[in-house]
Every structure is written in structure tokens, then in C-alpha cells.
C-alpha positions, 0 to 999 in steps of 0.5 A: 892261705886263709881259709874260707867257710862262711863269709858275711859282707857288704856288697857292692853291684857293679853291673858291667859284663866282660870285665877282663883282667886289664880293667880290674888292673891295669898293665902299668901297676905290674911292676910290683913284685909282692902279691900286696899293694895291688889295691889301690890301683884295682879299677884304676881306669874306672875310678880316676881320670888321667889327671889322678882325679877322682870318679866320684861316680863310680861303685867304690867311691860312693860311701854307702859301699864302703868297706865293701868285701863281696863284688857282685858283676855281670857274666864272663867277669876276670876275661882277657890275660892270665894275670893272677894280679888280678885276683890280689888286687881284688883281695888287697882291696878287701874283697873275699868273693865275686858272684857272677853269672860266669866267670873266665876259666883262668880267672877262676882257677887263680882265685880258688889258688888264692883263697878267693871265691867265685861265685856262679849264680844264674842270671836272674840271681845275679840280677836279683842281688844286683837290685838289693845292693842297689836298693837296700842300703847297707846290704850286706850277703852271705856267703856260706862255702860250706853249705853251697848259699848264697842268702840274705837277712831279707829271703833271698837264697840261692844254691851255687856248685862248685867243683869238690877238690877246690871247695875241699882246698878253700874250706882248708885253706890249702894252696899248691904248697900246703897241698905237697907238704901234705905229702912230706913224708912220703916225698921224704921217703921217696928220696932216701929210696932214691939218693942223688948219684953222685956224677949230678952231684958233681955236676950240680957243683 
């Protein structure tokens, strides 16, 4: 998966709590059996009526936040089903990271699985970054895995944590794959020390 170290991208506020993973993609579009085109139907519910129509109201449409790569979201973002699809719709639409106050367990281990990044920022952070992205145009945050920040070119600064091995497999770009090939020698080993009999063979047949 692509690495992630430093990240600078314009943010969009979208100032909602809760928003589980049927909101981020709704069920209709899991049909789909790559990890690409997810995109376009991210927030669906939120960004068009039941007729198709356009919510010119909503984040992601005003102009100003176009090209948005970070999501800025209220506390227990990526709640409800399990759905990876989540996590590629999200980052089929261009986003890189999420930075919230919280974010649900298994939304969170998804992303870091994927090479996206979710951020965890306090309250008041989260608030504070919230009101720039409203109020400065072309805001614009950045994302630094390397050092654990989250700053800006207008003084904000915020430290975040996040757990060693995921930040070690982000920085790397490792997934589960990358993570056993690494071990290829040893797996290869392994197996010649201990050969397939031939009765499974057999029954493998």
C-alpha cells in the first residue's frame, strides 16, 4: 500500500458525530467487487435527494472545498458495520486521513490496513481545526506521521499518538501481505523442513 509520512492537503469540516459507516457508503453500492469506484457514491445519502439531484448544500459540493484530501469529523467517526468499504470510498474520493476526537475500533484498524490515517485529536483541537476550515479559505492542514502533528501555516500545532506497529506499517506502507513476505525466507525454510506428506497429497488430488 502507499506509504504514508507527511501529508499536506486541504480540509474539509464536516461537523457531524456518529457518522457510521452505512453514511459514509451506503449498502446499495456493495456490490462492487474491486476495492476502486467507491468514490463516487461516499456520503451518497448526504450529497444527493432520492431523485439523483444534487445537495448543493452539502461540504463536498461547495467549490471552495474542492480537491479536499483531509476530513476533519466529530467524535465516534466510522461507527456501526465492519465494512472496509468504507475506508475505499473514503480514499477512492481522494481523502488521505480523517482527524477526529474518536473514531470506532474497527473503522480505525481498517484504515491503518489500508494506508489511510485516523487521526485522534482532542476536543477542543478538533473544534479548533474545524472553525479554520470554515473560516480561512483554501485551508489547507498538515499531517506529519513521522513527527506525530497535526499544524498549520497559521500556528495551529497539535501532537497526536498512535499505537508503534501501525505508525511502523503506514510509515512503510506495509500491509498483512507486505508484512508475511517479509518473512519469506523463513516461511520458505520452514516448509522444506517440513514436506507435505504424501497421503494430503493425494487427498489434495
Amino acid at each position: 500500500m502507499k506509504p504514508f509520512n507527511v501529508h499536506r492537503g486541504l480540509v474539509a469540516p464536516l461537523d457531524r458525530t456518529n457518522v457510521d459507516t452505512d453514511q459514509i457508503i451506503p449498502k446499495q453500492f456493495l456490490k462492487r467487487i474491486e476495492r476502486t469506484g467507491f468514490g463516487e457514491f461516499l456520503f451518497y445519502d448526504w450529497r444527493y435527494t432520492p431523485q439523483g439531484t444534487t445537495k448543493d448544500e452539502f461540504i463536498l459540493h461547495q467549490p471552495r472545498y474542492k480537491n479536499v484530501s483531509v476530513l476533519v469529523a466529530g467524535r465516534n467517526f466510522g461507527s456501526g458495520s465492519s465494512r472496509e468499504h468504507a475506508v475505499w470510498a473514503l480514499s477512492d474520493f481522494g481523502f488521505r486521513a480523517v482527524i477526529a476526537p474518536s473514531f470506532a475500533d474497527i473503522f480505525a484498524n481498517n484504515s491503518s490496513k489500508n494506508g489511510f490515517l485516523a487521526v485522534v485529536l482532542s476536543e477542543n483541537e478538533v473544534a479548533e481545526a474545524m472553525r479554520r476550515a470554515r473560516e480561512i479559505e483554501a485551508y489547507h492542514l498538515t499531517i506529519d506521521l513521522e513527527k506525530c502533528q497535526v499544524r498549520d501555516e497559521q500556528g495551529f500545532l497539535a501532537n497526536f499518538r498512535i499505537d508503534e506497529f501501525v505508525r511502523h506499517c503506514l510509515l512503510n506502507g506495509l500491509d498483512d501481505i507486505a508484512l508475511t513476505l517479509q518473512h519469506g525466507a523463513e516461511i520458505a525454510a520452514y516448509e522444506r523442513q517440513h514436506p507435505v506428506p504424501q497421503s494430503v497429497l493425494r487427498l489434495a488430488r
